[in-house]
KEKE-3310 file (N, C-alpha, C; in steps of 0.2 Angstrom, whole numbers, plus 5000, padded with zeros to 4 digits):
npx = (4989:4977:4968:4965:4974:4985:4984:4983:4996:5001:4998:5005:5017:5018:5014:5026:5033:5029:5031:5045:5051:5044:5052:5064:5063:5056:5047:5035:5035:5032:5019:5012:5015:5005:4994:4992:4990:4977:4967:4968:4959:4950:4959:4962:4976:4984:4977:4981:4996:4997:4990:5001:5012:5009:5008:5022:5025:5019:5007:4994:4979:4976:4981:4974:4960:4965:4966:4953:4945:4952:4944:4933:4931:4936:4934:4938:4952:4970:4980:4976:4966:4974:4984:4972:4968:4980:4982:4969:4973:4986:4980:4969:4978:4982:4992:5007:5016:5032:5037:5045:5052:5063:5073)
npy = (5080:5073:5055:5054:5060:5053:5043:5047:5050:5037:5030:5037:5036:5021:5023:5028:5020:5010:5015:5017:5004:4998:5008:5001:4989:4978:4969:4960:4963:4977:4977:4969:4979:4988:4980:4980:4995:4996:4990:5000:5010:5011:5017:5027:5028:5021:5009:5009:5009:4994:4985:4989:4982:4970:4965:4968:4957:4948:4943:4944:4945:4946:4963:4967:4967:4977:4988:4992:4991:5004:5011:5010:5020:5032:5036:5042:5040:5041:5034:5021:5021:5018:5009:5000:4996:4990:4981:4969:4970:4961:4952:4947:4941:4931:4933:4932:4937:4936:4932:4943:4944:4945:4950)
npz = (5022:5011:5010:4999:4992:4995:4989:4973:4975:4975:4964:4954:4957:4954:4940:4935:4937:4927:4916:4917:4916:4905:4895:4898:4890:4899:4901:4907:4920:4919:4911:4923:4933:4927:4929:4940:4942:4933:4945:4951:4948:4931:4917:4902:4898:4905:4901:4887:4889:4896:4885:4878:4880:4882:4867:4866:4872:4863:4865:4858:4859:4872:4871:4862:4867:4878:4871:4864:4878:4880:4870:4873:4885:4879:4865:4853:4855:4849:4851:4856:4847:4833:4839:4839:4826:4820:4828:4825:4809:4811:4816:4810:4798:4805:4809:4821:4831:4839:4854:4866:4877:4888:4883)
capx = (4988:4972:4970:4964:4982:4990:4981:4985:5002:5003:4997:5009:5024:5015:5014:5031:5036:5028:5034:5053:5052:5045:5058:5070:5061:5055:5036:5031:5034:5026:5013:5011:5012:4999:4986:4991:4987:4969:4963:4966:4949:4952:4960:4964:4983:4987:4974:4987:5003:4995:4992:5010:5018:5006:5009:5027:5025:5016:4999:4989:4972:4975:4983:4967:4956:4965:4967:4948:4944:4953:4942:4927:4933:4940:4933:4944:4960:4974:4987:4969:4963:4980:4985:4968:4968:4985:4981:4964:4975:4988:4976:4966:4980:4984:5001:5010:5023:5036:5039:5052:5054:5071:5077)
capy = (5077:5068:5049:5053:5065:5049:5039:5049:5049:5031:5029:5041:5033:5017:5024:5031:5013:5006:5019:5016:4997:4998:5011:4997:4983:4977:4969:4955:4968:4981:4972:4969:4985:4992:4976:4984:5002:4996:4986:5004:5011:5010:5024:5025:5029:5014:5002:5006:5002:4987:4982:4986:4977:4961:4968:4966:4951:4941:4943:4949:4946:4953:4968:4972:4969:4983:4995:4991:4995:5010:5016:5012:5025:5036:5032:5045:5039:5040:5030:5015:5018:5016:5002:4993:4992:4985:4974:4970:4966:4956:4944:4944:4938:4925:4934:4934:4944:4933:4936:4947:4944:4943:4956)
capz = (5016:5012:5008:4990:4990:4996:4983:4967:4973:4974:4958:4951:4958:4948:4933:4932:4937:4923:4912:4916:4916:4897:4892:4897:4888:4904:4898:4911:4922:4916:4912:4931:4937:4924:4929:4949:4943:4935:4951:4959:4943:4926:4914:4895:4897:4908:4897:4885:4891:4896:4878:4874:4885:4879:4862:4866:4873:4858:4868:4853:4860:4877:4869:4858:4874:4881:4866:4865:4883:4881:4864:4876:4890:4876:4859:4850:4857:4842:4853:4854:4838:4828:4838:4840:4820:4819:4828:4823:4804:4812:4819:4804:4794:4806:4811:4827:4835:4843:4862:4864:4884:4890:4875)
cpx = (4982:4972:4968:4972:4986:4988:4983:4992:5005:5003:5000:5015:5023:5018:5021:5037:5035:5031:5043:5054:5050:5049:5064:5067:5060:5048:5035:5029:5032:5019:5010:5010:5006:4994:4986:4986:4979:4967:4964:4961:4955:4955:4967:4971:4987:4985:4979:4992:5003:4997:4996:5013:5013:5007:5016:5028:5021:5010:4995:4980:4971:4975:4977:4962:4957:4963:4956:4944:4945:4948:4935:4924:4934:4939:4937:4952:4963:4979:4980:4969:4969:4985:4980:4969:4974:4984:4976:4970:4980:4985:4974:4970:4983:4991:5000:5017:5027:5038:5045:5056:5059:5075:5079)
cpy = (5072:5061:5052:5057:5057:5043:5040:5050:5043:5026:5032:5039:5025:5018:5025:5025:5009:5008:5017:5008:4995:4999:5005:4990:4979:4974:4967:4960:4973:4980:4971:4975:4986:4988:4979:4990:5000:4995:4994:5009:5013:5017:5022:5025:5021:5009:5002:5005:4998:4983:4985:4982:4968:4963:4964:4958:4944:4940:4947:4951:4950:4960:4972:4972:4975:4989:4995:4995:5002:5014:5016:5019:5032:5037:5038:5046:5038:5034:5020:5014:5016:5010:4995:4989:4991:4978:4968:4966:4962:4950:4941:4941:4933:4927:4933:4935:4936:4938:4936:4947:4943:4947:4961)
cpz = (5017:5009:5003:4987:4990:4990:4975:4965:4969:4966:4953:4951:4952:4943:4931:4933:4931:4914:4912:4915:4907:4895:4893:4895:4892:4902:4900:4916:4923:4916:4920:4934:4933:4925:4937:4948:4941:4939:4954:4952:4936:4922:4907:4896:4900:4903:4890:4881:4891:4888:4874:4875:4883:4871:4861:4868:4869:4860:4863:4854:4867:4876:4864:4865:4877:4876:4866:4871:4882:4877:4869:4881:4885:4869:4853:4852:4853:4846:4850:4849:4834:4832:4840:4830:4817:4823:4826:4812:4806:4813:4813:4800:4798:4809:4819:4829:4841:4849:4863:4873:4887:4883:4881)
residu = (UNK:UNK:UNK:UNK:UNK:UNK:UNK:UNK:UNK:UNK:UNK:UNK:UNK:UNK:UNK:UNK:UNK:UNK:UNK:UNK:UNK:UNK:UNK:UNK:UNK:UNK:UNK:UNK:UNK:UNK:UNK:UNK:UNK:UNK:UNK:UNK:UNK:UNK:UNK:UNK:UNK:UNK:UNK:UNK:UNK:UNK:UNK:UNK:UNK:UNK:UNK:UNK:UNK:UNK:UNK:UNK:UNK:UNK:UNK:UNK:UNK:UNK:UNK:UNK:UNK:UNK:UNK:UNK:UNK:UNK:UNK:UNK:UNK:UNK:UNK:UNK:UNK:UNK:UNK:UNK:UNK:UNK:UNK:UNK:UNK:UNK:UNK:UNK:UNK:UNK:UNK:UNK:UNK:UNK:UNK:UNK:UNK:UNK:UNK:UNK:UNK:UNK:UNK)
# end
C-alpha cells in the first residue's frame, strides 16, 4: 500500500466520521473533524458539511464562507448554491438560527 493509499484512506475514515457525528446531531464535533479533513486540501463536499454544522450551530457567517468557498471550487454546486442563498437572505434580514448544540 502506498502513502497516498494510506492517505485517502485516512481521509475516508474522516469523512465517514463526520458524516455519522452529523447524522446524530453531533455539530461542534463535526465541525472539528471537517476543519481536520480541510488542513489535509480542500474539497467541495467537506466545505459543505462544514457549513452545516456552523449553520447548525447559529454560525451564519462561517457557514456562507464555507458554502462560498465551496461555489469557488465548484461554482455549480446545488447543495452550495441553495444553501449559500439561504443564507445569504437570512443574514439580509438580520435573522439568526438559535444554537442547537446539545439537541
Amino acid at each position: 500500500m502506498t502513502k497516498q493509499d494510506d492517505k485517502l484512506r485516512h481521509r475516508r475514515r474522516l469523512q465517514n466520521q463526520a458524516v455519522e457525528l452529523a447524522a446524530n446531531n453531533r455539530w461542534e464535533e463535526a465541525a472539528v473533524i471537517n476543519r481536520h479533513i480541510l488542513e489535509l486540501g480542500e474539497d467541495t463536499d467537506t466545505l459543505n458539511r462544514l457549513g452545516k454544522a456552523y449553520f447548525e450551530l447559529g454560525q451564519l457567517e462561517n457557514a456562507r464562507n464555507c458554502y462560498r468557498n465551496a461555489l469557488r471550487i465548484t461554482p455549480n454546486n446545488p447543495i452550495a448554491r441553495k444553501n449559500s442563498e439561504r443564507l445569504e437572505e437570512l443574514i439580509s434580514r438580520g435573522s439568526s438560527i438559535p444554537s442547537r448544540a446539545g439537541r
